[in-house]
C-alpha positions as CSV (number, residue, x, y, z in Angstrom):
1,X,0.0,0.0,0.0
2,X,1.4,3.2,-0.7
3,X,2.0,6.2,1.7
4,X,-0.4,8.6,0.0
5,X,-3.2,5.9,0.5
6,X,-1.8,5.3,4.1
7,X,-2.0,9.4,5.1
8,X,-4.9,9.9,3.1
9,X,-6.7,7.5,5.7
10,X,-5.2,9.0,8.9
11,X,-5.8,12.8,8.2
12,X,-7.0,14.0,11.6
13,X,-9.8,16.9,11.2
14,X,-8.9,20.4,12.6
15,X,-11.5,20.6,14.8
16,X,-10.7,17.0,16.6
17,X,-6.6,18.2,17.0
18,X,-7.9,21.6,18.5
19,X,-10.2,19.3,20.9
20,X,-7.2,17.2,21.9
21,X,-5.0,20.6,22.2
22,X,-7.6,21.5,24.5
23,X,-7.2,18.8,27.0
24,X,-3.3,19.3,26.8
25,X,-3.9,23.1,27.9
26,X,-5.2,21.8,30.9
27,X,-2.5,18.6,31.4
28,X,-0.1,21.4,31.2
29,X,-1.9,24.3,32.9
30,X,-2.2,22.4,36.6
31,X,1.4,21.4,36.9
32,X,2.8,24.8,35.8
33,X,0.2,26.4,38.3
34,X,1.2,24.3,41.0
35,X,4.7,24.6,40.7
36,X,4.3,28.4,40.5
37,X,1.8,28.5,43.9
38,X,4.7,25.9,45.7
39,X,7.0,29.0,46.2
40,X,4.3,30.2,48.6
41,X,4.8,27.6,50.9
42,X,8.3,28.2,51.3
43,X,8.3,31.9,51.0
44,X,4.7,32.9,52.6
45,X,3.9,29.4,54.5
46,X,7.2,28.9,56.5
47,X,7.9,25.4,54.8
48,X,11.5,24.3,55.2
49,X,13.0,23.0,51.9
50,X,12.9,19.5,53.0
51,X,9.1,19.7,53.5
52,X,8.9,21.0,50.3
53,X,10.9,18.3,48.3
54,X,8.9,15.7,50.4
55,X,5.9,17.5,49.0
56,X,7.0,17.0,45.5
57,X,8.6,13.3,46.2
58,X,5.4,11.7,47.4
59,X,2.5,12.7,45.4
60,X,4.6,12.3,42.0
61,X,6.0,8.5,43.6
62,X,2.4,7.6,44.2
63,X,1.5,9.0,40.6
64,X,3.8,6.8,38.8
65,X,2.8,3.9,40.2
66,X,-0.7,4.3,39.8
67,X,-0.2,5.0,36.2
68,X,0.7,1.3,34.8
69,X,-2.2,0.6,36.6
70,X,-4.3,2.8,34.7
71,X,-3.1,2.2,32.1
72,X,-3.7,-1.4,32.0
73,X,-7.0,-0.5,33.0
74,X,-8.1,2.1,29.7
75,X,-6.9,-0.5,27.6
76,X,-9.1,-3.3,28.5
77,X,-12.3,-1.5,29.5
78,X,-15.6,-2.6,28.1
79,X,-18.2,0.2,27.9
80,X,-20.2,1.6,25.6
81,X,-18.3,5.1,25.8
82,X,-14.8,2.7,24.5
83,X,-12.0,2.3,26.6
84,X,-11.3,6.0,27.7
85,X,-14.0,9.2,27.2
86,X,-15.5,8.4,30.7
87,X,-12.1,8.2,32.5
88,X,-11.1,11.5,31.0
89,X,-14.3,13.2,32.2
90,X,-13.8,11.8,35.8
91,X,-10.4,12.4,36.6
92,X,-11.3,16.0,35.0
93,X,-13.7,16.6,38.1
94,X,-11.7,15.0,40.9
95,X,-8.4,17.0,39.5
96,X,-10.9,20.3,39.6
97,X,-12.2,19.6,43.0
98,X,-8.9,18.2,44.7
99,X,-6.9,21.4,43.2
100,X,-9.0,24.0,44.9
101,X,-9.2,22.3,47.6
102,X,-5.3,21.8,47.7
103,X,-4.5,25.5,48.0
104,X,-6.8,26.6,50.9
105,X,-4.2,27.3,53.2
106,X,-3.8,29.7,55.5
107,X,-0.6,30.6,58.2
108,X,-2.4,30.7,61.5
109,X,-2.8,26.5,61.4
110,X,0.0,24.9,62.5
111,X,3.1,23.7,60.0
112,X,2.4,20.1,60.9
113,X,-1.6,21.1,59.6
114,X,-0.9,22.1,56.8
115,X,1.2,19.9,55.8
116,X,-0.6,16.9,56.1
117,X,-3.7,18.8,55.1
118,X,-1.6,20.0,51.4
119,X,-0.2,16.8,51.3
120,X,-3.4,14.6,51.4
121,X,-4.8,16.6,49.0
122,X,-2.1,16.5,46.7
123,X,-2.6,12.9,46.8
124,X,-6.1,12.8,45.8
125,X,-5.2,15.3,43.2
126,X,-2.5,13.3,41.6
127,X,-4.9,10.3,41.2
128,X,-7.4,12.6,39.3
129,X,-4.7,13.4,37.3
130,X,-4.1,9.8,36.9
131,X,-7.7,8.8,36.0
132,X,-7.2,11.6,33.6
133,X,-4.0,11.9,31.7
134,X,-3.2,8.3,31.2
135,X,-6.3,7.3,28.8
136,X,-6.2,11.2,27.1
137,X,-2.8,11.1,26.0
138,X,-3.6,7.2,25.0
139,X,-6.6,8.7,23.0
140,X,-3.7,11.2,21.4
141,X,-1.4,7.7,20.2
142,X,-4.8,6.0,18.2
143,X,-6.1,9.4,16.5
144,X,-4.0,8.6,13.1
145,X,-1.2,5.7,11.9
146,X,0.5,8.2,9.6
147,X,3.8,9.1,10.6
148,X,3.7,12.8,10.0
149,X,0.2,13.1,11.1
150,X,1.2,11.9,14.4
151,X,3.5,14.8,14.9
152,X,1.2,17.4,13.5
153,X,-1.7,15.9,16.1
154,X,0.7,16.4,18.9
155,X,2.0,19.8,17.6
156,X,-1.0,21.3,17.8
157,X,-1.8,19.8,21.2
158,X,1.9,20.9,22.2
159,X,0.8,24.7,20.7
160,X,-1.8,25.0,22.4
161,X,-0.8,23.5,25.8
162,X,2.5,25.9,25.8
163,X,-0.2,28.7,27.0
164,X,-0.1,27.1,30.1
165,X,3.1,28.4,30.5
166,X,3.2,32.0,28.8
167,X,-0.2,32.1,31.3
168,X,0.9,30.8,34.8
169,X,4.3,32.9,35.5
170,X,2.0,35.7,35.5
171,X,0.2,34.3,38.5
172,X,3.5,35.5,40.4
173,X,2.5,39.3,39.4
174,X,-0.8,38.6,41.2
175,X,0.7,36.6,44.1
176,X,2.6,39.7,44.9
177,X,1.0,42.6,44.1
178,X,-0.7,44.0,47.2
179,X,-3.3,45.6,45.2
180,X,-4.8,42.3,43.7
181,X,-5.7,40.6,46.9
182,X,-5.2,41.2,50.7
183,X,-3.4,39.1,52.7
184,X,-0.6,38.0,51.0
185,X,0.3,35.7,48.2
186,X,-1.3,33.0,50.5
187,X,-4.7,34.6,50.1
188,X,-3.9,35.3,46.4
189,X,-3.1,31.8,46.0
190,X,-6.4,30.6,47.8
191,X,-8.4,32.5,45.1
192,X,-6.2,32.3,42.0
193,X,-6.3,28.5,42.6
194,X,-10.1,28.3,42.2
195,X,-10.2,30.0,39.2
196,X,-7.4,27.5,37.7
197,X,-9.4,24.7,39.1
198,X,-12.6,25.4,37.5
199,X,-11.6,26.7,34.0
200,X,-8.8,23.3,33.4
201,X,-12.0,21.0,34.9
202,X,-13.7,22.1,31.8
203,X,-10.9,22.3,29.4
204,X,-9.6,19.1,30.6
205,X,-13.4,17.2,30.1
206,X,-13.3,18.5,26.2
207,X,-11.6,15.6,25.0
208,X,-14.1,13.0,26.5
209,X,-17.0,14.9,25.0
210,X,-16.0,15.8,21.6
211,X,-13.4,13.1,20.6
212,X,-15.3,9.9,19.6
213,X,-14.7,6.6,19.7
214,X,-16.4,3.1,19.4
215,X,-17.9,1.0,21.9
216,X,-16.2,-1.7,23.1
217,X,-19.0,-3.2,25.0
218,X,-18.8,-6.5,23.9
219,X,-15.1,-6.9,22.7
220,X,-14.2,-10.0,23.3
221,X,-10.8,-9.6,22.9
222,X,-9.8,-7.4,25.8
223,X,-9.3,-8.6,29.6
224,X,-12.0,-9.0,32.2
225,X,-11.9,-6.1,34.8
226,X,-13.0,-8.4,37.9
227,X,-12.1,-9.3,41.2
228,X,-11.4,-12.5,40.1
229,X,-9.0,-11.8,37.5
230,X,-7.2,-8.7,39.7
231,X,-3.9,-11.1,40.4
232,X,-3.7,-11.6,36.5
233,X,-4.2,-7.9,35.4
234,X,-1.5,-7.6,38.0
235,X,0.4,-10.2,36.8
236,X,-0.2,-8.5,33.1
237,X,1.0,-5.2,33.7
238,X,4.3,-6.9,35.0
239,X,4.7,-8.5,31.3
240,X,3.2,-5.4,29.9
241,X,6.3,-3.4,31.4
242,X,8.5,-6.5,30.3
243,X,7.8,-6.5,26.6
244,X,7.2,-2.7,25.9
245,X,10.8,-2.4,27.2
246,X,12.3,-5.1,25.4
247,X,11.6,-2.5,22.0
248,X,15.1,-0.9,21.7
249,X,13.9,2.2,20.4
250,X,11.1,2.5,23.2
251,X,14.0,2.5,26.0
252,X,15.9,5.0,23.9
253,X,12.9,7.3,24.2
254,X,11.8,6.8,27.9
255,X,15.7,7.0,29.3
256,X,16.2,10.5,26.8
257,X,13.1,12.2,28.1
258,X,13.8,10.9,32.0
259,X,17.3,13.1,31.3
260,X,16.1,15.7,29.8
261,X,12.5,16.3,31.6
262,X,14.2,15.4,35.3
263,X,17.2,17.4,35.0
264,X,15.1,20.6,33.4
265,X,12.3,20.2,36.2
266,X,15.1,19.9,38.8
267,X,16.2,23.5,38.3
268,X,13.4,25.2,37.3
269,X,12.2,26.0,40.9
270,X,15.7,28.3,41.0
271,X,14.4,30.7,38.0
272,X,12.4,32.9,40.5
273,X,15.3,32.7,43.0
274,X,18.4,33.8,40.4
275,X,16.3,36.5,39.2
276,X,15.5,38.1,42.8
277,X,18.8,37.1,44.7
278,X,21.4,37.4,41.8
279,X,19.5,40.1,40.1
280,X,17.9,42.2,42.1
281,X,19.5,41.3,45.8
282,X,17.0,39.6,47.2
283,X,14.4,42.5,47.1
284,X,11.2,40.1,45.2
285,X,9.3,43.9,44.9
286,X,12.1,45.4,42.8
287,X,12.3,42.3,40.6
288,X,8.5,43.6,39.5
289,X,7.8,40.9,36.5
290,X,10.8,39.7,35.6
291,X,10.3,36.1,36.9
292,X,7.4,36.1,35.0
293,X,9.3,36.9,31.8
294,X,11.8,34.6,32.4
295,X,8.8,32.0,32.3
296,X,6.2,33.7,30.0
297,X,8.9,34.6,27.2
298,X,10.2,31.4,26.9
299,X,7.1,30.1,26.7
300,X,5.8,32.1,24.0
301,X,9.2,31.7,21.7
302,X,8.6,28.2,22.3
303,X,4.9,28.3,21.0
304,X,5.4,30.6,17.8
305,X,8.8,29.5,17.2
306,X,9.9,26.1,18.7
307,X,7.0,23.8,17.9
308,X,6.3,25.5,14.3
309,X,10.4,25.0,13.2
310,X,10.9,21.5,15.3
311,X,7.4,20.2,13.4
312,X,9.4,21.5,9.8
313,X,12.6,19.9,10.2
314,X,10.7,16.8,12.2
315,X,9.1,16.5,8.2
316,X,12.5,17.6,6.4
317,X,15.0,15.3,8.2
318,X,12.7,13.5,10.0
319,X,12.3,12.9,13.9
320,X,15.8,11.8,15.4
321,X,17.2,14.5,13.8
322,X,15.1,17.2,14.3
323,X,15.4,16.0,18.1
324,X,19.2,15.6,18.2
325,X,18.7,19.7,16.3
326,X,16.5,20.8,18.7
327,X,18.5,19.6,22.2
328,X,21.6,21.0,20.7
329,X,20.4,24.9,20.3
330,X,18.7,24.2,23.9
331,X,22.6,23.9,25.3
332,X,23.8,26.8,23.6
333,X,20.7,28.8,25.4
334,X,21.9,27.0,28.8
335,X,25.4,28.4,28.3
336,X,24.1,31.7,27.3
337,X,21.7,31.7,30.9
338,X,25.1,31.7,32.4
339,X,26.4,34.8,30.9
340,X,23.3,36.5,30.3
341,X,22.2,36.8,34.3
342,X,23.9,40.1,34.5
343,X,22.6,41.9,37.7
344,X,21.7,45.7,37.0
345,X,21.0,44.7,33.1
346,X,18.0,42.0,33.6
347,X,16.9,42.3,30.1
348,X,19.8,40.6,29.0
349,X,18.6,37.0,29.6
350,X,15.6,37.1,26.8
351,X,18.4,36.7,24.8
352,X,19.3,33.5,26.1
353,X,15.1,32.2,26.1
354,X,15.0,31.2,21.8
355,X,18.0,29.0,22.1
356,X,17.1,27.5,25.8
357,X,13.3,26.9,24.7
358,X,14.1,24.7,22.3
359,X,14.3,21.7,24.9
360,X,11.5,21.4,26.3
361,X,9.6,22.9,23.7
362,X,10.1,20.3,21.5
363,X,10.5,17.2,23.8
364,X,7.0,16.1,23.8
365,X,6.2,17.1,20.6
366,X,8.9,14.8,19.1
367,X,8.5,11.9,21.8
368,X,4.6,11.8,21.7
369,X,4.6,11.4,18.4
370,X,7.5,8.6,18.2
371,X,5.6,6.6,20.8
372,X,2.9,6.3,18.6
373,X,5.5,4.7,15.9
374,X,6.6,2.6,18.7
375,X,2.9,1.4,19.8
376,X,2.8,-0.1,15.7
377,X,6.0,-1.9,16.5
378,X,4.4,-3.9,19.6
379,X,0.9,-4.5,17.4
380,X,3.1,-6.3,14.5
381,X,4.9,-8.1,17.4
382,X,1.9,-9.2,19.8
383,X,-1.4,-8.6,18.3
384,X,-2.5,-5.9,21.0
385,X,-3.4,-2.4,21.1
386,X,-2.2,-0.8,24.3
387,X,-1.8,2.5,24.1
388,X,-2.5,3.3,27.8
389,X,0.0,0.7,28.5
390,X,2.8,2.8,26.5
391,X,1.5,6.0,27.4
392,X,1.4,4.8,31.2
393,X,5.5,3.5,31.0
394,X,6.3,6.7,29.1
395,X,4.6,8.8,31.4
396,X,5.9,7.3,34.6
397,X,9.1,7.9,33.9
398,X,8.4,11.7,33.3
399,X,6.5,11.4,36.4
400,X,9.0,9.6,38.3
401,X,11.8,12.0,37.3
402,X,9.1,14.6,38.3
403,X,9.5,12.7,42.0
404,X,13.2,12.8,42.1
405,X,13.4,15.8,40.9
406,X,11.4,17.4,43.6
407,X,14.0,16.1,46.3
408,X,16.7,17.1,44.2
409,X,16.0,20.4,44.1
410,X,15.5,20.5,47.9
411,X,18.6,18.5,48.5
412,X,21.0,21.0,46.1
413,X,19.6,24.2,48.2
414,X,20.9,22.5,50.9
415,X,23.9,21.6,49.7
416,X,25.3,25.0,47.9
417,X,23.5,26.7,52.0
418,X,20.5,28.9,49.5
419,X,17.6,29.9,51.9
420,X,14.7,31.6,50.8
421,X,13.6,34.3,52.0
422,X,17.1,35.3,53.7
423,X,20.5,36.6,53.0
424,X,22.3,34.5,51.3
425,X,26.3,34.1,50.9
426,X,27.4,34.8,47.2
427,X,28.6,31.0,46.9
428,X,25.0,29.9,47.6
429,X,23.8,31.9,44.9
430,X,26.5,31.0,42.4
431,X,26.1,27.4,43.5
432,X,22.7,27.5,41.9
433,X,23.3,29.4,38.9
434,X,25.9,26.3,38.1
435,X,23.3,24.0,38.9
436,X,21.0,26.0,36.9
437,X,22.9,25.9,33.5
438,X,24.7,22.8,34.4
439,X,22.6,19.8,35.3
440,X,20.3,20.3,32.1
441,X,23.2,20.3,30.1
442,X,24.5,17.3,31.2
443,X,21.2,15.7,31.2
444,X,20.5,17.4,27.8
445,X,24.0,15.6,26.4
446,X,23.3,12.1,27.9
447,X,20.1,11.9,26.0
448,X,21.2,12.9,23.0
449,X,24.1,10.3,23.1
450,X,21.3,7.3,24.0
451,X,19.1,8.8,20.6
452,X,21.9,8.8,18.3
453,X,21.2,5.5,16.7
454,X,17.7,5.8,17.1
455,X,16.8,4.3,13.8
456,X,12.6,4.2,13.8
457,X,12.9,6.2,10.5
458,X,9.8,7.0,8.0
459,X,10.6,4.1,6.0
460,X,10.6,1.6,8.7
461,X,7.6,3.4,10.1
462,X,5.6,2.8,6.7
463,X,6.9,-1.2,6.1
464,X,5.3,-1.6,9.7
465,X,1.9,0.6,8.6
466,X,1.5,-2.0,5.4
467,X,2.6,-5.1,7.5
468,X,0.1,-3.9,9.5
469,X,-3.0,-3.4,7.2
470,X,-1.9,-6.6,5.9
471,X,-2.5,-8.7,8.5
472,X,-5.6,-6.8,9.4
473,X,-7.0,-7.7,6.2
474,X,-6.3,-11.2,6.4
């Protein structure tokens, strides 16, 4: 079969991307909320930094072990609604519910209160988000089987998501702007977070409503959800993990975007702090909004530039190049971050943001769509569709880099002596301006040397599209 019978059958509609895009504005739109409001717990709260990286470590541990789970789940559910719209619409309300509810803090309870109190609801949270992202970003891997398609599908998901973060650094001009809320960020936070909560609830349920599927009521084909058969599924997830990692090119892509992703998230928490402590002396009212441009910038050049050029050369050179392209400008902007934090000239580091953004900007676009290459490999090879199963691996180790990451960032305050909200040695704060540019680099590096004989090219990806429809046709 040729490949312009092959894409002519996988064309996505606009309208069905833009619906997808929508539920990715609201994947994105929690997590870059939530790491914005955590500075308030240090900074407003009175959280030490080990509260705070065990309040990243434990919700994100318990989310990436709930996600196999999940995953195995979506993939073998018999309903009417097929294997996923109804788990996207409840994990939409419970992340809605459990987010507003997260934030309602206030600094006249006691440390150990609110603590426990943040941290239980963080928990519920992160199982909405669960219920949620794993079957919506399976639904993402089965909208086409054409190779390009599958990165224009998550493009425009990845476009529109990046609002999340031109959006939420912005939050930080509210949190501490007296004139927006009294009280305090706290009290800012308490409100803003409602508002958040509500408007992704709805975005996130989009997908469920207006992406179809079929009903998979009586497939026969797919594994009993019972009580009875719970030690199997168990059982099943354990081989599922087994055999998706036994595809080379699979482990290529989960080990790259655990470097990349864990390193970057790592050091992202110290943006607000080199910009107020190395820039502006500590003094977070004379740094006005220039944390949020560090954020909202980057964002934007990564939305209108990044995902647009990284989508071109993705079709040009194809996908291991354009991600070995990509990661290699984003080391140059690291380096430049170095230079280009020059107190008394803060307008220096935009510079730096078109060459940085072009990490993260163009990770998932790239990975998602490779996945989906990868998910046609372990069809030829088994005879199964599991697309929450691939999703779930791929996304818990984002997530669990996500866990790690959260204690790392604690640990390497402590160890280069950075306090918030005090004065703080000139070694601290150059400690984490090394940390800043340097970890992501070497991350950044590592990955690309694990993806340089990634060799899941177009070609290979169309014999296994025919082999495919072959054997689906027999």
């Amino acid at each position: 079969m040729s490949s312009s019978i092959l894409a002519s059958k996988s064309k996505v509609p606009m309208g069905q991307k833009i619906a997808f895009g929508l539920g990715m504005l609201a994947n994105q739109m929690f997590p870059a909320a939530l790491g914005i409001f955590m500075v308030v717990l240090i900074q407003d709260l009175g959280f030490p930094t080990w509260m705070w990286g065990v309040l990243f470590f434990l919700p994100r541990v318990f989310d990436s072990i709930s996600d196999p789970i999940m995953g195995f789940i979506s993939d073998n559910t018999r309903s009417v609604w097929g294997r996923r719209r109804h788990y996207v619409f409840l994990g939409a309300v419970i992340m809605g519910i459990s987010f507003a509810l997260m934030w309602q803090l206030y600094k006249v309870d006691t440390l150990s209160y609110n603590f426990m109190y943040f941290l239980f609801w963080s928990l519920v949270f992160y199982l909405g988000l669960t219920i949620f992202s794993v079957p919506y970003v399976a639904m993402g891997y089965e909208m086409s089987d054409d190779f390009h398609e599958r990165t224009n599908i998550m493009a425009v998901a990845q476009w529109i998501g990046q609002w999340a973060w031109v959006i939420a650094p912005w939050f930080w001009v509210v949190m501490y702007d007296p004139s927006w809320f009294e009280g305090g960020a706290a009290a800012a936070t308490r409100n803003l977070a409602v508002w958040v909560a509500v408007i992704c609830a709805i975005l996130a349920m989009i997908p469920a409503i207006f992406i179809k599927s079929k009903s998979t009521k009586d497939d026969e084909s797919l594994t009993p959800l019972t009580l009875k058969t719970i030690g199997g599924s168990l059982k099943e997830i354990l081989v599922n993990f087994k055999e998706a990692f036994k595809i080379p090119v699979f482990r290529k892509l989960c080990f790259s975007t655990f470097l990349i992703f864990n390193a970057f998230n790592t050091v992202a928490g110290f943006s607000f702090f080199i910009v107020v402590y190395y820039l502006f002396n500590g003094d977070a009212a004379a740094a006005g909004i220039w944390p949020t441009l560090l954020g909202s910038v980057g964002a934007l050049v990564t939305t209108f530039l990044v995902i647009p050029v990284v989508a071109k050369i993705s079709k040009t050179l194809g996908k291991k190049k354009a991600f070995l392209v990509s990661q290699g400008i984003s080391v140059i902007g690291y380096l430049m971050l170095w230079f280009l934090f020059i107190p008394g000239k803060p307008y220096m580091f935009l510079f730096a943001l078109p060459f940085f953004s072009f990490g993260i900007g163009s990770l998932f676009t790239l990975m998602m769509s490779m996945t989906s290459d990868v998910i046609d490999i372990d069809e030829l090879n088994t005879g199964k569709r599991r697309e929450g199963v691939f999703g779930a691996i791929y996304w818990w180790m984002v997530k669990f880099g996500f866990a790690i990451a959260g204690l790392l960032t604690g640990a390497i305050m402590a160890l280069v002596g950075f306090v918030p909200d005090a004065e703080n040695s000139e070694a601290s704060i150059t400690g984490i301006r090394l940390f800043y540019s340097g970890l992501p680099i070497a991350g950044t590096l590592a990955a690309m040397w694990i993806m340089r004989n990634y060799d899941l090219t177009e070609e290979k990806a169309l014999e296994i599209s025919t082999a495919l429809e072959k054997k689906k046709n027999q």
